[in-house]
N, C-alpha and C positions, 0 to 999 in steps of 0.2 A: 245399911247397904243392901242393895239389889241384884246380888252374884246370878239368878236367876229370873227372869221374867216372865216364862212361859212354859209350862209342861205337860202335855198330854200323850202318855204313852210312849213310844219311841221319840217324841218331836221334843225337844229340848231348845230351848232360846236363852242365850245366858244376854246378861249386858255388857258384859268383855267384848265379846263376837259381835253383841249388835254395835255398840261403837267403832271396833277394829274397822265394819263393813261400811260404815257410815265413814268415816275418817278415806278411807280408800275411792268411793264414792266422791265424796268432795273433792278429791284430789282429779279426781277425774274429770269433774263439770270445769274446773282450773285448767287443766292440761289436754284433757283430750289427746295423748303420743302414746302411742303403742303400749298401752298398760295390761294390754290380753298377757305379755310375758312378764313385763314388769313386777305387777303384786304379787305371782306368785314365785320370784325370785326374795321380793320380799322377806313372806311369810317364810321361806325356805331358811333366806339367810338370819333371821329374826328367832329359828327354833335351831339353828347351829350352835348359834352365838350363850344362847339359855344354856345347851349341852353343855357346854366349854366354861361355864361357869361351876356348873353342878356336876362334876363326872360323877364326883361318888352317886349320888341318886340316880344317875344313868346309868351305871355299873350293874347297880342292882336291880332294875329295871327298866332295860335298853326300850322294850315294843311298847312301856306305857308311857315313858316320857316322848318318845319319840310321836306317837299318833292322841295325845293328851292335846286337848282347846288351850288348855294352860301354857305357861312359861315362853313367851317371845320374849327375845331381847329386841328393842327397838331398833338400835346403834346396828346390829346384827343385820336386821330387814334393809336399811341406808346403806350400809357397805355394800350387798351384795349387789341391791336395786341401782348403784349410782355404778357400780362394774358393769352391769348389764344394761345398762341404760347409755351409756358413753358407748359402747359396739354400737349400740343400734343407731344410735347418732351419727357416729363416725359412718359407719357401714351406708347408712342414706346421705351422705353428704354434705350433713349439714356442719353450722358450729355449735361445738357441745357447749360452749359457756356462753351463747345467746339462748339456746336450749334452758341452761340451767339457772337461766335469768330470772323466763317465763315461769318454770317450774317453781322457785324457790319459793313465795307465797302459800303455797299449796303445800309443799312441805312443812312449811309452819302449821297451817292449817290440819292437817293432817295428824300430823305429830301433837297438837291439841287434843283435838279431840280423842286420840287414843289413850293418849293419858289420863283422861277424863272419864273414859273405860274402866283403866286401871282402878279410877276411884271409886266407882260407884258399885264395881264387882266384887272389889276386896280382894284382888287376886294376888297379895304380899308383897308388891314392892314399896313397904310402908318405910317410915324412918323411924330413928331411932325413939324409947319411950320419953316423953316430955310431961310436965305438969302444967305446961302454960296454955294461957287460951288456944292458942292453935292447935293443941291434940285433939285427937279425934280415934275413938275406939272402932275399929270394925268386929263388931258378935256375929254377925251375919255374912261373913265376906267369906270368899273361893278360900281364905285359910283365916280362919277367927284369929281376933285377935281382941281382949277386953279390956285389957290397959290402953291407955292414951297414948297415943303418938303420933309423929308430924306426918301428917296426909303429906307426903312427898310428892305423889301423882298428882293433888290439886293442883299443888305450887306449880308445878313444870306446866300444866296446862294451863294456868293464870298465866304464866310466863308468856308460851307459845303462843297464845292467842294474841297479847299482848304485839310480839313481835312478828304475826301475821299485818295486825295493822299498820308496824311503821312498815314493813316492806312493799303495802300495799300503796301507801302514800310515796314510797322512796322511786317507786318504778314509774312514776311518771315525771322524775326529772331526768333531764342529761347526764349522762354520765358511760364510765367505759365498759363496753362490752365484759362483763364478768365481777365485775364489782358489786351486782346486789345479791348471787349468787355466795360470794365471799365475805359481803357485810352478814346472810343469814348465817353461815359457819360460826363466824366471831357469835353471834347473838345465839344462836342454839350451845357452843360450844363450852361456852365460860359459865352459863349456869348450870348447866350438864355434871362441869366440873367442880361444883360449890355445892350444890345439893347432899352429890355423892358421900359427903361430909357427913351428913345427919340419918342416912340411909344403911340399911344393915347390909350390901351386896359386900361378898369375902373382898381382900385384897386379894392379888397377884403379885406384883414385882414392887418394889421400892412403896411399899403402904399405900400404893394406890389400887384402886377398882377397876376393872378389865375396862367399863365406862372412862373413869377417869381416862385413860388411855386413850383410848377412842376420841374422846373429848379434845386432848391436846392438840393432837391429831390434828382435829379442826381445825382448833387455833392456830395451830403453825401454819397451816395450809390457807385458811383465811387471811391471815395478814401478809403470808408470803405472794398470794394469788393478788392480793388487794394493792401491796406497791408494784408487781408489772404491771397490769392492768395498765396501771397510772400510769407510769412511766411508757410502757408503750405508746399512750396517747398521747402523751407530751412529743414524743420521738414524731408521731404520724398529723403532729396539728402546727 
């Protein structure tokens, strides 16, 4: 692992940050919509969502965790971005789920590559320790680790990437206004929530992970957003 790539004197370059920025970047050459306020709604919501997992380590050091390169929650960064991003939509007049049609690829994309950050930095969102060909020790990561365990970050970015490309094939058929937006929910959501399984994040409420939550979340809203959709176009054809 590559936690750092670059150091001379004050100038520090980790590979966390250079992916985050890259990942953000991409999303941008995609979208091109107002992402001067967007990312850093993100970034904002992404280092809340880290807090609210970990109070005890924020308790005990509110000004390091708080201004630390470390600890975003993804799921975190989505919620706030997709709150802020639906104002600014609505507010110019557009539709937010033709908006969120264009966007969703890029979201995939994104969400790849950042996880792929997560791996290469070592910054501990590993999973649980394993003995099988898939462990992978980080000695050299943002928190060592020299036992084997399941690269979690890889899988999600093998995933994501993965389901960049059907959405990239998906969006040039017919189909209704909001549905590939709603099919990336379903596809980010359900592996979100299978992962979490082999992953060490605490539970919260009924033995799930504040993710897994988040994750459902999706899914209900994906499949719920996915039969109007339909049905409206059936209603309107």
């Amino acid at each position: 692992m590559y936690p750092i790539l670059f150091n001379y004197k004050i100038i520090n370059i980790g590979s966390y940050g250079l992916m985050l920025g890259l990942s953000f970047y991409l999303a941008f050459l995609l979208t091109e919509r107002e992402l001067s306020l967007i990312i850093p709604s993100a970034i904002v919501g992404a280092k809340f969502f880290h807090i609210l997992e970990n109070l005890g380590e924020f308790l005990s050091d509110p000004m390091g965790m708080i201004f630390s390169g470390a600890g975003l929650s993804v799921y975190g960064g989505f919620v706030l971005a997709f709150i802020l991003a639906m104002i600014l939509i609505r507010k110019n007049g557009e539709n937010i789920l033709e908006i969120f049609d264009t966007t969703a690829p890029a979201m995939a994309l994104a969400y790849g590559v950042g996880r792929l950050g997560c791996h290469v930095s070592g910054d501990g969102c590993y999973g649980i320790a394993t003995t099988s060909f898939l462990g992978t020790a980080y000695p050299n990561g943002i928190v060592p680790v020299s036992t084997t365990v399941f690269p979690t970050p890889l899988f999600e970015s093998i995933v994501s990437f993965t389901v960049f490309i059907i959405l990239m094939k998906l969006r040039k058929r017919e189909m209704p206004v909001g549905k590939l937006f709603f099919i990336y929910l379903l596809l980010n959501g359900i592996p979100r929530f299978l992962v979490e399984f082999i992953r060490l994040n605490p539970t919260v409420a009924l033995g799930l992970t504040q993710a897994q939550i988040v994750a459902i979340f999706f899914v209900l809203t994906g499949i719920i957003g996915w039969i109007m959709v339909e049905r409206r176009a059936g209603e309107t054809a």
